[in-house]
PATORZA-820449 format. One line per 5 residues: number of its first residue (from 1); for each residue x, y, z of N, C-alpha, C. Coordinates in nm, 4 decimals. Atoms other than C-alpha are relative to their C-alpha. Layout:
<recs>
NUM	X,Y,Z,X,Y,Z,X,Y,Z  ...
</recs>
This chain:
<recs>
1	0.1094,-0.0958,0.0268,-0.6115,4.5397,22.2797,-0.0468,-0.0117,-0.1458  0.0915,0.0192,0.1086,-0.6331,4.5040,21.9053,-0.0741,-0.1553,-0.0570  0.0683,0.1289,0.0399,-0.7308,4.1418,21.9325,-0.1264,0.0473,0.0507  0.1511,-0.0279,-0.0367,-1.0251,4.2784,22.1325,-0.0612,0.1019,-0.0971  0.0919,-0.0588,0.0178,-1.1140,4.5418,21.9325,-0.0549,-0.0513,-0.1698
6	0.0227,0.1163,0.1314,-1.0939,4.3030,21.5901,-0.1464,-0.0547,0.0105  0.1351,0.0748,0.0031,-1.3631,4.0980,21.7530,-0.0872,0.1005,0.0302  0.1571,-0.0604,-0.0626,-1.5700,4.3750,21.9246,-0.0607,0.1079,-0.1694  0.0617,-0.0539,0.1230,-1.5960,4.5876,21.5619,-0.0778,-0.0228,-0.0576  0.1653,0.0792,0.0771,-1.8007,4.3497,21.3720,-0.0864,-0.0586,0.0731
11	0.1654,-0.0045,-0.0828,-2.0247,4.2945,21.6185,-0.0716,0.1409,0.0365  0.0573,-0.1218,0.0905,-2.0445,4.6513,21.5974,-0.0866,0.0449,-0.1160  0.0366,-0.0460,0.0907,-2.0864,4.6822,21.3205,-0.1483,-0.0777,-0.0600  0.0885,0.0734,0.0657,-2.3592,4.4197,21.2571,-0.1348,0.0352,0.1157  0.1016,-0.0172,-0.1086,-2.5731,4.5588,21.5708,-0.0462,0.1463,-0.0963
16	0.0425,-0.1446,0.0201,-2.5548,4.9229,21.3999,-0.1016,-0.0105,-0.1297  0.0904,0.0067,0.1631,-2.6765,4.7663,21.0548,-0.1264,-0.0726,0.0423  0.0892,0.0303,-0.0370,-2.9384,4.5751,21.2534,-0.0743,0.1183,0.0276  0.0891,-0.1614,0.0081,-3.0737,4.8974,21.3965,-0.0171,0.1085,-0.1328  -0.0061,-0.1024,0.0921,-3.0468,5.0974,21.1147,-0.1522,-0.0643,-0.1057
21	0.1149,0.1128,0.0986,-3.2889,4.7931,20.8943,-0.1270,0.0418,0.1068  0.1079,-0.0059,-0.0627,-3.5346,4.7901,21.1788,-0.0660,0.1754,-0.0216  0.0688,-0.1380,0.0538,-3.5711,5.2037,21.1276,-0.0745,0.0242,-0.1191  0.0563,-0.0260,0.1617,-3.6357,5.1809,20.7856,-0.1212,-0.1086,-0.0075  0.1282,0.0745,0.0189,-3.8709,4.8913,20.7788,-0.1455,0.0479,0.1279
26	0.0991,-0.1421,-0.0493,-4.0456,5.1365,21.0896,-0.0609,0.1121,-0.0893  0.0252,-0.1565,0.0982,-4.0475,5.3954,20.8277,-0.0546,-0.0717,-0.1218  0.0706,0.0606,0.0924,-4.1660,5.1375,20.5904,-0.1339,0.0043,0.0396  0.1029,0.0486,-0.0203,-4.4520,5.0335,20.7833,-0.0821,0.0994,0.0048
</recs>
């Protein structure tokens, strides 16, 4: 289980910082 959740975190984590950029450059535009 923590080998899976090793890998599934940072893809977590790099989906949440993707969404988070796309809001702001929404809120940019």
């Amino acid at each position: 289980m923590t080998a899976i959740l090793v890998l599934i975190l940072p893809l977590m984590m790099a989906i949440v910082l993707s969404l988070l950029r796309g809001r702001e450059a929404q809120t940019m535009n």
